[in-house]
C-alpha positions, 0 to 999 in steps of 0.5 A, spaced: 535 500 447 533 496 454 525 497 456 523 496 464 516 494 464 514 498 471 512 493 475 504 491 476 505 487 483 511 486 490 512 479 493 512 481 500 515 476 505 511 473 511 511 477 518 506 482 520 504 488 516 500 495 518 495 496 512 492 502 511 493 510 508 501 510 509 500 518 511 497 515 518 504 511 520 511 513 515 513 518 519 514 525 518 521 526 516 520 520 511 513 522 508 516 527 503 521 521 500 515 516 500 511 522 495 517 522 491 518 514 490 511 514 488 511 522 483 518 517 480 513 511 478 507 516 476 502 513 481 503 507 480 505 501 485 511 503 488 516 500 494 521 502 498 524 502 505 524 506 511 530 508 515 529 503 519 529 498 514 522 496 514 519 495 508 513 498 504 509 498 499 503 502 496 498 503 490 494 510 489 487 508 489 482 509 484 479 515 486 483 519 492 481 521 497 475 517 501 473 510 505 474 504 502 471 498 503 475 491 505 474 484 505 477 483 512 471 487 514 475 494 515 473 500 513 480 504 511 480 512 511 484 515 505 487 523 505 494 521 501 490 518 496 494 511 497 493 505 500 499 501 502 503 495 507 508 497 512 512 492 516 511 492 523 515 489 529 513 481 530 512 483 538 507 489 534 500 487 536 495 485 531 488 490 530 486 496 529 493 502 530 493 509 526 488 509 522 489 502 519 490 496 521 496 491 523 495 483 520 500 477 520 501 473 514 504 466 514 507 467 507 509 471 502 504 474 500 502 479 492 501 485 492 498 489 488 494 495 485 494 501 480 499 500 474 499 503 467 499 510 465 491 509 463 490 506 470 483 509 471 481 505 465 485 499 465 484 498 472 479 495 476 480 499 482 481 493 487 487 494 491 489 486 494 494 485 499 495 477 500 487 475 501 485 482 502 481 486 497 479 493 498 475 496 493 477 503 491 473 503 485 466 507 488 
């Protein structure tokens, strides 16, 4: 019997990158498959592409719902329960946009968040992307 061990971080390739609740910016007809990858993986980190070949990548947060603390200095709003990175457009500005916030990474960078069937006893609640960290866990 072959075993695949879900995965418990992505390499995400440099460019630019909205970080924030992926309900605020996956557009609507594509939110529902976004939910289904994620229910496929049992909450845990998940990761696929838009219709327009973006790439995304999530993780649920330790709690749901709520307003999570970043070492970038943002605050990030919560309603879907996740945290996740979207690929944006080079010509895309940097900032605040949709509840969330655009950053520009100059290398590959790791994400990583929730993983394992335990999670809430496993996992320290802190979700990184690259060099920043949220704190999902209060």
């Amino acid at each position: 019997m072959k075993t695949q061990l879900k995965p418990t971080s992505f390499t995400l390739p440099p460019g630019k990158w909205w970080v924030g609740d992926l309900c605020y910016i996956v557009p609507d007809g594509e939110w529902n498959d976004l939910c289904e990858a994620l229910e496929k993986q049992g909450y845990d980190l998940c990761q696929g592409e838009l219709e327009s070949g973006a790439q995304w990548v999530c993780s649920t947060t330790m709690w749901g719902d709520g307003a999570y603390q970043g070492s970038d200095g943002n605050v990030y709003g919560v309603d879907a329960g996740l945290i996740g990175a979207l690929q944006m457009p080079d010509e895309e500005d940097l900032g605040w946009r949709n509840d969330g916030c655009v950053h520009k990474f100059k290398q590959p960078f790791e994400f990583r968040g929730a993983h394992g069937k335990n999670y809430r006893r496993d996992w320290d609640g802190v979700i990184h992307i690259g060099h920043i960290e949220i704190r999902t866990d209060d």
